[in-house]
N, C-alpha and C positions, 0 to 999 in steps of 0.2 A: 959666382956660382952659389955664395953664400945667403948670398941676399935670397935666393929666388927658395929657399927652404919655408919658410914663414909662408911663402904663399900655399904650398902643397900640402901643409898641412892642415891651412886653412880649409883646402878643397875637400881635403879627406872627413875632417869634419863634418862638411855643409853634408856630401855623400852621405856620412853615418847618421845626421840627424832625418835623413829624408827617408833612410829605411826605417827606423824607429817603431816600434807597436803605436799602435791608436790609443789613444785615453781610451783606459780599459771600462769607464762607465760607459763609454758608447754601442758596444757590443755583450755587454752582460747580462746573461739572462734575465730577462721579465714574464714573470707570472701570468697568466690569463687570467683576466679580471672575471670572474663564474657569477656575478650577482645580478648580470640581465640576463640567467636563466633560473634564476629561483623565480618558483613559482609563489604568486601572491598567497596572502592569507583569505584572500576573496576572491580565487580563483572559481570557487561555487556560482557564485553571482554574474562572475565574467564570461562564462561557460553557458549558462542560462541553464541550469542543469534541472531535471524536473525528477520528482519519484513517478514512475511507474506503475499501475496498480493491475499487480498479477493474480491476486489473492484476494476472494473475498468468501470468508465463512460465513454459511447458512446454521444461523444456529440463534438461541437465549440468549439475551445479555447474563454475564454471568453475577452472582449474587453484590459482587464489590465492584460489580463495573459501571460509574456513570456514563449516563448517556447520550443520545437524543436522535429525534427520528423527523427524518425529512417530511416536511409538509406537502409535497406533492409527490413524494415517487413511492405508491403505493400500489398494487395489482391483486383481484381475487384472483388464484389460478387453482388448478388441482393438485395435488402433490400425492407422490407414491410414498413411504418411508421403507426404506431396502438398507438390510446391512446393521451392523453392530453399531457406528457410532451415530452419534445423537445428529450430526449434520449430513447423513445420509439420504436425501430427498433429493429424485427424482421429480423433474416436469412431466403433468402429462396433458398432450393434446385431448380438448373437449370431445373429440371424435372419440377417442378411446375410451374416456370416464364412464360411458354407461356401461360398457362389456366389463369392465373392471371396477365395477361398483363394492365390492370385496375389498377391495384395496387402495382404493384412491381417496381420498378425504379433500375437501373445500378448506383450502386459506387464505388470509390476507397477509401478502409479502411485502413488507414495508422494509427501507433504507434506513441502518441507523448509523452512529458514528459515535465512539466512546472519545474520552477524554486523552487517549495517547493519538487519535486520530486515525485510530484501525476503523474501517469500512464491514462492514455487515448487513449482511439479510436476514431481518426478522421472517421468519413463517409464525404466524397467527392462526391459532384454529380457529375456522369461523361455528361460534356456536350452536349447536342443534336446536332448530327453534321451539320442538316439542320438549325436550329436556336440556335446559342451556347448563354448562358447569361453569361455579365462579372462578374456577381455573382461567378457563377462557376469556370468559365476561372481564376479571381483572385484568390479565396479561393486554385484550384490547382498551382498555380505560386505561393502563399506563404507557401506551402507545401513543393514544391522543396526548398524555400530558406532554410527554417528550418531545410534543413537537414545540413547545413553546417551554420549556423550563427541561434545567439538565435532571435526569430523575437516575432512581435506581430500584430497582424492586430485589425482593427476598421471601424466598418461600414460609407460607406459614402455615403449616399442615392442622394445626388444630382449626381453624379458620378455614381450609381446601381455599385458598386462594391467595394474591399475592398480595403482602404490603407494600404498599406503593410509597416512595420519598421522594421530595425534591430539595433541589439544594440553592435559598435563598440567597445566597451569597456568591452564587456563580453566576453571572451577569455575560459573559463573554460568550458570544454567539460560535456555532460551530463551524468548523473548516470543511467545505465538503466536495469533493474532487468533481473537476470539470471533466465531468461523465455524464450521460443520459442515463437515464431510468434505464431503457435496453439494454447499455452497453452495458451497466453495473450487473445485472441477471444475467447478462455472458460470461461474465468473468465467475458471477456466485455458481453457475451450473453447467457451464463450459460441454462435456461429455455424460452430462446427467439430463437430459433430454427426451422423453419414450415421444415420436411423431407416429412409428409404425407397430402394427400388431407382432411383427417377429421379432422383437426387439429383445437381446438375452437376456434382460428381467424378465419379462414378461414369461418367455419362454420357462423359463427356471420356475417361477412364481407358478404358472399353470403345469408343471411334471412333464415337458415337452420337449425336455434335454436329456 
């Protein structure tokens, strides 16, 4: 009966190794690895992400702004000027310019583009041909430069006209958004428009409100 002790402990043994915990590296927490959801540093690129252009002011370049003015996207049209600030103009259909000859004036609306890459609508007054102002005469002769050299003009009132610069050293042609001539004049005049004679300028302008 002695002998047979050695073996039941043996057994008891084998039993207690078989319940045993698992090597505890086998079940220990692991982190989620997070670095195939960082997003790249040229997530831009990957994206094919484009600016939008919702904004485009009718107005001067201003005294420190270089510039440059599209070679082709040019139009005379008529313009009302309504309202306090300086980029307040009104489109007006050719139909209406002679009833509103009081108030509508001839320009030439040219595209330009400064050096941060802002989009703009020049309005140009076209010169009276019985009395031209070098106002005018210059602001159009620094139009034409800009189309081929970056320029900047600055008022010179003892002169009544403007001195025109260009900048010899800037060589680098402009960026200018794939947009039509149209589409760029939707976006500059958007709800500035007069097509019909009731139109509230109009109305306001002749004491009809």
């Amino acid at each position: 009966m002695n002998e047979e002790k050695p073996a039941t402990v043996e057994a008891a043994s084998t039993v207690q190794d078989s319940q045993s915990p698992k090597d505890s590296t086998s079940t220990a927490y692991q982190p989620i690895d997070f670095s195939e959801f960082v997003i790249s540093q040229n997530f831009g690129s990957q994206l094919k992400v484009t600016k939008r252009l919702t904004k485009v002011p009718v107005c001067k370049p201003k005294n420190t702004q270089w510039f440059r003015i599209h070679p082709e996207y040019k139009q005379d049209m008529w313009l009302l000027k309504y309202g306090d600030s300086s980029g307040d103009y009104y489109l007006v259909s050719e139909s209406l310019a002679d009833q509103l000859a009081d108030f509508v004036k001839p320009f030439k609306l040219v595209v330009g583009v400064d050096r941060q890459g802002i989009v703009f609508v020049w309005p140009l007054r076209l010169p009276d041909e019985e009395r031209p102002l070098n106002w005018h005469l210059s602001a159009l002769e620094a139009a034409s430069n800009a189309e081929v050299q970056w320029t900047l003009i600055q008022t010179n009132k003892g002169l009544g006209a403007y001195d025109i610069h260009t900048a010899e050293g800037l060589t680098d042609e402009p960026e200018w958004p794939e947009l039509s001539m149209n589409e760029i004049f939707e976006i500059a005049f958007k709800q500035k428009k007069i097509k019909r004679p009731d139109h509230f300028v109009l109305k306001q302008l002749l004491g009809e409100t």
